[in-house]
N, C-alpha and C positions, 0 to 999 in steps of 0.2 A: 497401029496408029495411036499417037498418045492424042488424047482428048483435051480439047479448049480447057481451063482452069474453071469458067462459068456455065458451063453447059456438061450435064451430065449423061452420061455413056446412056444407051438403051438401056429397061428395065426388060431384066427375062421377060418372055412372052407368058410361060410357063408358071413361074413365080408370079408375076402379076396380076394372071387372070386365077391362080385358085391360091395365091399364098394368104396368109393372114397376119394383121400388123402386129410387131412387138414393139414397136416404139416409135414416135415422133422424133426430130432432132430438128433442131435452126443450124444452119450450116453453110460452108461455100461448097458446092459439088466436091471441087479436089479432097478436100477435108472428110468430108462426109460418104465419097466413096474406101479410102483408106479405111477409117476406121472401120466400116462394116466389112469390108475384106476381112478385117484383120479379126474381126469380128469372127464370123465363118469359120475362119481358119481356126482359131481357139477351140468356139464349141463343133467344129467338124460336121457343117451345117448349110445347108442350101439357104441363101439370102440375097436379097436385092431391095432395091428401093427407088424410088421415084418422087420427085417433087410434085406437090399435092397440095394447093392454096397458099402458096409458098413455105412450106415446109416440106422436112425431106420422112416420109413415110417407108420406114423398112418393113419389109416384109419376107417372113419364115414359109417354107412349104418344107413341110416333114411331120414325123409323130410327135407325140405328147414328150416325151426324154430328148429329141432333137430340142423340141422348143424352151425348155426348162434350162439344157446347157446352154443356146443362147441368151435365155433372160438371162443366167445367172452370170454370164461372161459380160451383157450390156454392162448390168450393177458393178462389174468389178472394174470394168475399163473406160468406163464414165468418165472420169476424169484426162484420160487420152484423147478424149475430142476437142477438137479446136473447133467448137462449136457451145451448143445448150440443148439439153433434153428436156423436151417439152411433158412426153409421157414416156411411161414406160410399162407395157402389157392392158393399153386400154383400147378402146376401139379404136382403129383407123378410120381418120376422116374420110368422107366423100366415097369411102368405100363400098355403097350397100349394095 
């Protein structure tokens, strides 16, 4: 089933209840799920994300080398979002 362009797919259950954020983005869903696909796929990494005070809050669940090749793939493919990063490897909001 492809997904409304403004309404974003479920966030894993799994990923969202123990992942930890790597970065903020301002985004439209379609947008913002692409890139962290693509994301994933690069650094070969479990990720998802959820909008969170309207922003799109990605989140990692793996070890310290899973989360590293993400950050370093966020940094490198920043510019492939059809969006704005707000943070990158700082706390996730609303998360405690």
């Amino acid at each position: 089933m492809a997904w409304p362009k403004s309404i974003p797919p479920p966030c894993d259950s799994e990923i969202y209840e123990k992942g930890e954020g790597v970065c903020i983005v301002e985004g439209k869903a379609e947008a913002v799920e692409r890139w962290m696909r693509r994301i994933a796929l690069v650094a070969n990494a479990k990720l998802d994300w959820h909008y969170s005070g309207g922003r799109a809050s990605v989140l990692h669940l793996g070890d310290e080398a899973s989360r590293k090749r993400v950050l370093d793939a966020i940094r490198e493919m920043k510019g492939e979002l059809e969006g704005h990063i707000v943070s990158i490897d700082g706390p996730a909001r609303y998360r405690a």
